[in-house]
Each structure stands twice: as structure tokens, then as C-alpha cells.
N, C-alpha and C positions, 0 to 999 in steps of 0.2 A: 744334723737336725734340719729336715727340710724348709723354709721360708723365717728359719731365724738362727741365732746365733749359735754356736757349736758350744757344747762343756761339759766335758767328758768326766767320767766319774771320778780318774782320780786327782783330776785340777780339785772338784769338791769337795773329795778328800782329804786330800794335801793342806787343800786352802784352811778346813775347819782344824788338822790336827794341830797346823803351826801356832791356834792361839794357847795351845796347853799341852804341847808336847815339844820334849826337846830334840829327839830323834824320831826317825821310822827307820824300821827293823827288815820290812816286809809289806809289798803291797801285793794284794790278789784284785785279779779284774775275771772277771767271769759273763762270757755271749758265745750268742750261736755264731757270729761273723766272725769271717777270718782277712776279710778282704780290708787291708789298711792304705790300698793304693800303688800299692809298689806291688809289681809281680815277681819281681828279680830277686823277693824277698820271703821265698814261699815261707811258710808255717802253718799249722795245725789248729794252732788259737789265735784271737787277734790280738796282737803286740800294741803298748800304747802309739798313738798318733805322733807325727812330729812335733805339732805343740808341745803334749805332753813329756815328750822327749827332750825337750828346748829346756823347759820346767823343770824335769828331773836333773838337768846338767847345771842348770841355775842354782838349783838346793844343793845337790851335789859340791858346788865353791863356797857357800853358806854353809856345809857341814850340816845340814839338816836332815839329807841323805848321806848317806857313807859307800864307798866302791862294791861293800857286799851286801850292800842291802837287797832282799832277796826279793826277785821280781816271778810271781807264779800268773801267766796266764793261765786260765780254764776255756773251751769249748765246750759247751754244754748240748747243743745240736742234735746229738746222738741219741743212742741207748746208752752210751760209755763215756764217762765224760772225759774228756783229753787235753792232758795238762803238759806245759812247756814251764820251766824251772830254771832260772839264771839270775845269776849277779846283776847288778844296777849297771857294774862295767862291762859282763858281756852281752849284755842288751845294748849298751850306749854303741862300744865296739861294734855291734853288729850294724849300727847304723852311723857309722861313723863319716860317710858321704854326706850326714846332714848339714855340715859343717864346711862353708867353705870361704 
């Protein structure tokens, strides 16, 4: 967000489910961006931010997320919309340089 603070949709998310849910099963995030800043990291759709990666590994020890919690990006950009499909762990795994 240009000239103020970042908060991505599934911080929103996440934030509202924790007052009346005891798990998440599955998050979908759906844009036409693919660009998350890392180019070493190509993909199709855009992957949540480090933040929100920081977040999901936070829940993740809290057990509020779980290892197969299914993470679905969408790019919608197209005529076709193009979806990427993975665990909470092979998303984290894939980023697992966040960590140091």
C-alpha cells in the first residue's frame, strides 16, 4: 500500500477467524500480481508476503494452523485463471531462507 501501512488480506483474515474458529483448513488468496519480491522465487500466482509467512509459522506453533493446511494461490490476470495448490509446509519449506 502506497504512502501507508501494508495488510494483506490474509493477516485480515486470519486475524477475524481466530475470534470464532478453532482451526483453518485452507486459505485462498486470489490477484493478478505475481511479483512478491524475490525473483529466485518464480511462480504463477502471488504467494503470501514474508509477513504473512512469519504469521502462518506463528499459528502454525499455536496449532491454529496445521502442516496441511491447504494453501491455494489464484492469478486471475488472464482469460484462465492459474492456480498454485500446497501444504502450509510446502509453502513454508519453500521459503525456508526466511528464517535465519
Amino acid at each position: 500500500v502506497e504512502g501507508g501501512k501494508k495488510r494483506c488480506a490474509e493477516r485480515n483474515v486470519l486475524d477475524e477467524a481466530q475470534s470464532d474458529t478453532k482451526a483453518v483448513f485452507a486459505i485462498v488468496t486470489v490477484s493478478k500480481e505475481i511479483d512478491t519480491g524475490d525473483p529466485t522465487k518464480a511462480h504463477d500466482a502471488l504467494h503470501p508476503c514474508r509477513d504473512c509467512r512469519t504469521m502462518f509459522r506463528e499459528l502454525l506453533k499455536s496449532g491454529f494452523l496445521k502442516e496441511d493446511t491447504i494453501i491455494l494461490n489464484a492469478n486471475d490476470s488472464g482469460e484462465k485463471i492459474i492456480t498454485e495448490k500446497r501444504t502450509l509446509k510446502e509453502l513454508l519449506d519453500l521459503y525456508s531462507d526466511d528464517i535465519s
